[in-house]
C-alpha positions in Angstrom: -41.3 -33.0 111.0 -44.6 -33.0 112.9 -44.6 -30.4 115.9 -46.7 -33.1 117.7 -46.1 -35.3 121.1 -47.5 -38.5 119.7 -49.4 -40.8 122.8 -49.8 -44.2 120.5 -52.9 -45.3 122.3 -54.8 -42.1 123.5 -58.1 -43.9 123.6 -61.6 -41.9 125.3 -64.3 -45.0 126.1 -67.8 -44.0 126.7 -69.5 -46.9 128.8 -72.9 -47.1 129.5 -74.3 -46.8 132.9 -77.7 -46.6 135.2 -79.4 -43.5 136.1 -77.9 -40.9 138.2 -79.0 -37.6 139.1 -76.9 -34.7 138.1 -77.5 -31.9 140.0 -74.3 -29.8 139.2 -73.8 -30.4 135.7 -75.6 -29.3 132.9 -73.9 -29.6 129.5 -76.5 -27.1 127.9 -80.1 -25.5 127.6 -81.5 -29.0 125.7 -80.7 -31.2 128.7 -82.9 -31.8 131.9 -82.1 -31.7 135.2 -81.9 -35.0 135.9 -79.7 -37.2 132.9 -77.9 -39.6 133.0 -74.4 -39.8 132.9 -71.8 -41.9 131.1 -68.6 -43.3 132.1 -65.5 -41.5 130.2 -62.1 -43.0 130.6 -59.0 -41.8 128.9 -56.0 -44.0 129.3 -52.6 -44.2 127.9 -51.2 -47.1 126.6 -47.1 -47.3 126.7 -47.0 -43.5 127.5 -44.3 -41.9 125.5 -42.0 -40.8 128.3 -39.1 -40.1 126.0 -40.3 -37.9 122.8 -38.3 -39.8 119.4 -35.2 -37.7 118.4 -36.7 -35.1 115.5 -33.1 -34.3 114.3 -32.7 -35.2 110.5 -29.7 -35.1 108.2 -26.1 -34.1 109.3 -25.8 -32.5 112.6 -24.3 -29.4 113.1 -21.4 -28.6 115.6 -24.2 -26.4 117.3 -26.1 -29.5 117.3 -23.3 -31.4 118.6 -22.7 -29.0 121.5 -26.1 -28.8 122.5 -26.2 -32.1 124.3 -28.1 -35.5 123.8 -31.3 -33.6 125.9 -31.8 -31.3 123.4 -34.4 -33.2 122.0 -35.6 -35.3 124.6 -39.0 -34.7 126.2 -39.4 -36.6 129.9 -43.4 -36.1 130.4 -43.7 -35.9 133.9 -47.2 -34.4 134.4 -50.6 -34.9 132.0 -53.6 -32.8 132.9 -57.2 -33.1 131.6 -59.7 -30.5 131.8 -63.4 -31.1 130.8 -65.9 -27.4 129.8 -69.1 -27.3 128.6 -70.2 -25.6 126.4 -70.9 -22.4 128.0 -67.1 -22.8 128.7 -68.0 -23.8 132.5 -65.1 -25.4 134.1 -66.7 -29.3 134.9 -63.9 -31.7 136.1 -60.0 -31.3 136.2 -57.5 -34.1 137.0 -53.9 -34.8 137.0 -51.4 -37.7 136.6 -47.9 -37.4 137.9 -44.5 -38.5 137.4 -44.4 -40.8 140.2 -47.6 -42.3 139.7 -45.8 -43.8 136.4 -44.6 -47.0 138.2 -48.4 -48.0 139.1 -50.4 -49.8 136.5 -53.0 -46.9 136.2 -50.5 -43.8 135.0 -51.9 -41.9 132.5 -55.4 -43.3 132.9 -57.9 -40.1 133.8 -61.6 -41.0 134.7 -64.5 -38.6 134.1 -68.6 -39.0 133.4 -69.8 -37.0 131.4 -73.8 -36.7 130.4 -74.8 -36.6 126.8 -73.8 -33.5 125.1 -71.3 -31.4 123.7 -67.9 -31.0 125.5 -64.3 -29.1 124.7 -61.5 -31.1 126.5 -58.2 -30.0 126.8 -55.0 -32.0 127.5 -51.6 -30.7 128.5 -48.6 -32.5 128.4 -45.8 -31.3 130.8 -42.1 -31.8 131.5 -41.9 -29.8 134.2 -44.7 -29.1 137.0 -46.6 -25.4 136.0 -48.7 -22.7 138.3 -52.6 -24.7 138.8 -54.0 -24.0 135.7 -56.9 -21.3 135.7 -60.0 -22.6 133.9 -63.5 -20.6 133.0 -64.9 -18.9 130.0 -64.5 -17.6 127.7 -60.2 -18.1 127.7 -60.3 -21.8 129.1 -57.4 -20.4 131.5 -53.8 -20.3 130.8 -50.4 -22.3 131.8 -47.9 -20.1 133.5 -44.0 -21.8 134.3 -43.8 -21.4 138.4 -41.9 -18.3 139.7 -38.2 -18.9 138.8 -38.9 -22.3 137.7 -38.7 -23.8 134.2 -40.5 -23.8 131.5 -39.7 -27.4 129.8 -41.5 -28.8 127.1 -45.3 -28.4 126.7 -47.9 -30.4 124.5 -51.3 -29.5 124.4 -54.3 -30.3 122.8 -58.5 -28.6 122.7 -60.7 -30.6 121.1 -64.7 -30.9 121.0 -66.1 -34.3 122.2 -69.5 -35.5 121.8 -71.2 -37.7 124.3 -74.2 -39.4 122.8 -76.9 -41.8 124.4 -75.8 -45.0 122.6 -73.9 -47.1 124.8 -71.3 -48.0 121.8 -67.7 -46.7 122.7 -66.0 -44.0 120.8 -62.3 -44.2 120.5 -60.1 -41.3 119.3 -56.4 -41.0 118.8 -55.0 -38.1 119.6 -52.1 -36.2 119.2 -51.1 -33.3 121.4 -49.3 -30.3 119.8 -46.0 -28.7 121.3 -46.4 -25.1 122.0 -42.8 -23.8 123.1 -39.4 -23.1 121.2 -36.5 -24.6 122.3 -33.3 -21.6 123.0 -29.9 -22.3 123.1 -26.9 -20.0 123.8 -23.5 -21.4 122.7 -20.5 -19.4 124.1 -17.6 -20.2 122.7 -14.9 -18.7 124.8 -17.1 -19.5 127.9 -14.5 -20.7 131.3 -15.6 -23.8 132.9 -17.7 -24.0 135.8 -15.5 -25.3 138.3 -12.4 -21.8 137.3 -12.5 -19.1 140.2 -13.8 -17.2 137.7 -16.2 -19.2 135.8 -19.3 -18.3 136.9 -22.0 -17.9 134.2 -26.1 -17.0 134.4 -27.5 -17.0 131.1 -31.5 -14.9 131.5 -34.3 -14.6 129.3 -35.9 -11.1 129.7 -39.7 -10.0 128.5 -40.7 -13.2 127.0 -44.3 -14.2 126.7 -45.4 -15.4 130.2 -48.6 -17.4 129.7 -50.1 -19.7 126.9 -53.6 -19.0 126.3 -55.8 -22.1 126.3 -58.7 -20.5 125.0 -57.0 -18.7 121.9 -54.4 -21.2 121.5 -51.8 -18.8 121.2 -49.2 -17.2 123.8 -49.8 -14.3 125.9 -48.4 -11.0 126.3 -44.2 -10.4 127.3 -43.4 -9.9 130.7 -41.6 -13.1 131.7 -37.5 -13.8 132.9 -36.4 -17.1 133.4 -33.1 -18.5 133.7 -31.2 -21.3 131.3 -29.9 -24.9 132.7 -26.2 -24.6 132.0 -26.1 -28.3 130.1 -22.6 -27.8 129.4 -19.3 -25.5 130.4 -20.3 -23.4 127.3 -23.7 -23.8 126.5 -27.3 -23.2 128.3 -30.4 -24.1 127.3 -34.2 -23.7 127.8 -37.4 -23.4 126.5 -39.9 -20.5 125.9 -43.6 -19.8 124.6 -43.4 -20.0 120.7 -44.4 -16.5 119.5 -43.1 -13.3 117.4 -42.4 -11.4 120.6 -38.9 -10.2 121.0 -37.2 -10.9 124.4 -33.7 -10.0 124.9 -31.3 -12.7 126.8 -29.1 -11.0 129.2 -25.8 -13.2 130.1 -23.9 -12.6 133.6 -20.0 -13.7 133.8 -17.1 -12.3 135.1 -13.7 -10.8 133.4 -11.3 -14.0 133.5 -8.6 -12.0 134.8 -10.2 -9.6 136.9 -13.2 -11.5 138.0 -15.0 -8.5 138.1 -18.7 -9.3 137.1 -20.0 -8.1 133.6 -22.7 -8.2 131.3 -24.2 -8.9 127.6 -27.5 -8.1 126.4 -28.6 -9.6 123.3 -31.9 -7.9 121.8 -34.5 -8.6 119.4 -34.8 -12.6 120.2 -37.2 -14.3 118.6 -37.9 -18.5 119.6 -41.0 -19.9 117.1 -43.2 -22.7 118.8 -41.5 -25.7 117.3 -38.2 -24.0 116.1 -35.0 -23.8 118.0 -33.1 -20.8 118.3 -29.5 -20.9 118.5 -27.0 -17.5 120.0 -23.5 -18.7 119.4 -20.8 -16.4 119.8 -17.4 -15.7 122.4 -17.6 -12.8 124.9 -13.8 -12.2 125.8 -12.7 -12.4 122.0 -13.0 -8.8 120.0 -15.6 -9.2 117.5 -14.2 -11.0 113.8 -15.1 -8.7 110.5 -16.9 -12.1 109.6 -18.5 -12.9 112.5 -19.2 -9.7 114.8 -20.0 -11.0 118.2 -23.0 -13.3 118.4 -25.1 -15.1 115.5 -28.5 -16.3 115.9 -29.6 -19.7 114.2 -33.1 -20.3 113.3 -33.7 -23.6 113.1 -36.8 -23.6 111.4 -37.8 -27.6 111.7 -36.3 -28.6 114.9 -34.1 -31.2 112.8 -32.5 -29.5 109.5 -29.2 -27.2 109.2 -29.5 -23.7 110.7 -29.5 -20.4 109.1 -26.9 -18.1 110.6 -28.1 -14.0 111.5 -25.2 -11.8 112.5 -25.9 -8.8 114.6 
């Protein structure tokens, strides 16, 4: 299965247009001064606000108990950001969730002169720290302070303005760029017991995606996981090979006093879900000593179970 956010009608239209002077923005060393600009709209057609379930096959009871959201994407926010090519930041806009009831969501208007252009679009569930822009990284996409991360498509690409007043119309598919992470506990009490409280944490992930490397940067992160059900929380981190640990907080179901469980050497691939399942009052089983980690390594086949 593709690791893609497909938007059906992503469509760029270059119009032609009179002369305008362009004092600001000079795509490169060729062009003059004064050039004139074209018209560049990129609209949305029937915006995929739900992503299509990915799962294939039989689902497992991990799958079951992971909850109908687990792969659902609700796009809320769709950035565009326009560089030339010295990698100077030219034009940035934004299109919101609650602009999704007005006839023009999803539409982002630019003019660009003829030349050569990398544009980069981000599709977001959830609303991120301003994106930094400016060569030679193209910024970065950090989650807000506590906040979190959700799902994240993106897509850099080069675009081409020429002097012809033909349109050019691309479709365009943006790429996810986080792992889903899922911790199961089996033995966990429900919510609503006097002693059921539960905080599940993700500790040293990676903290940024890199726009201009396409590729996540360093650890350093925590962030916390949306308890989706009495026993099992969910979220989503930067794909990489950095280790993180996740750190759950409960208390003793007799004693309420308040404990913790690390788990080490976590790993979440973009695309892949990663599944801890395990109990945290039962003693460890020969077979199964304390928690497993499932890779699922196409976001919709059967998992492969790690003891540790």
């Amino acid at each position: 299965m593709k690791r893609v956010l497909f938007l059906p009608l992503l469509v760029i239209t270059l119009f032609a247009c009179r002369q305008s002077e362009v004092k600001d923005v000079v795509p490169s060393d060729e062009q003059p001064s004064t050039v004139a600009k074209k018209p560049i709209t990129i609209s949305i057609a029937d915006f995929l606000q739900h992503e299509e379930d990915l799962r294939t096959g039989r689902k497992t009871e991990i799958d079951k108990g992971a909850g109908a959201r687990g792969d659902s994407a609700k796009i809320c926010y769709l950035k565009y950001f326009a560089y030339d090519t010295t990698g100077g930041h030219l034009y940035s806009s934004e299109s919101r969730d609650t602009m999704r009831y007005h006839d023009n969501w999803g539409t982002i208007s630019d003019s660009l002169a003829p030349g050569k252009y990398t544009i980069i679009l981000a599709a977001m569930e959830n609303l991120m720290n301003e994106l930094t822009w400016g060569a030679p990284n193209f910024g970065y996409i950090t989650p807000r302070a506590g906040g979190p991360l959700g799902q994240i498509f993106v897509r850099k690409m080069q675009l081409t303005v020429d002097t012809t007043p033909d349109p050019v119309k691309l479709e365009v598919t943006l790429n996810r760029i986080v792992g889903q992470l899922t911790v199961s506990i089996e033995d966990a009490l429900p919510a609503s017991d006097p002693n059921g409280y539960m905080m599940v944490s993700v500790v040293n992930a990676a903290f940024k995606y890199e726009l201009g490397t396409e590729m996540p940067g360093p650890p350093g992160s925590s962030q916390y996981l949306e308890r989706i059900e009495d026993r099992v929380f969910q979220g989503y981190v930067f794909g990489s090979d950095y280790e993180f640990n996740v750190v759950i907080n409960y208390r003793d179901k007799i004693t309420g006093e308040e404990r913790t469980k690390t788990i080490e050497h976590v790993t979440c691939h973009t695309n892949k879900k990663t599944v801890l399942s395990g109990s945290i009052y039962a003693a460890p089983q020969p077979d199964k000593p304390g928690f497993s980690v499932k890779l699922n390594q196409s976001w919709g086949t059967d998992l492969t179970h790690i003891y540790f």
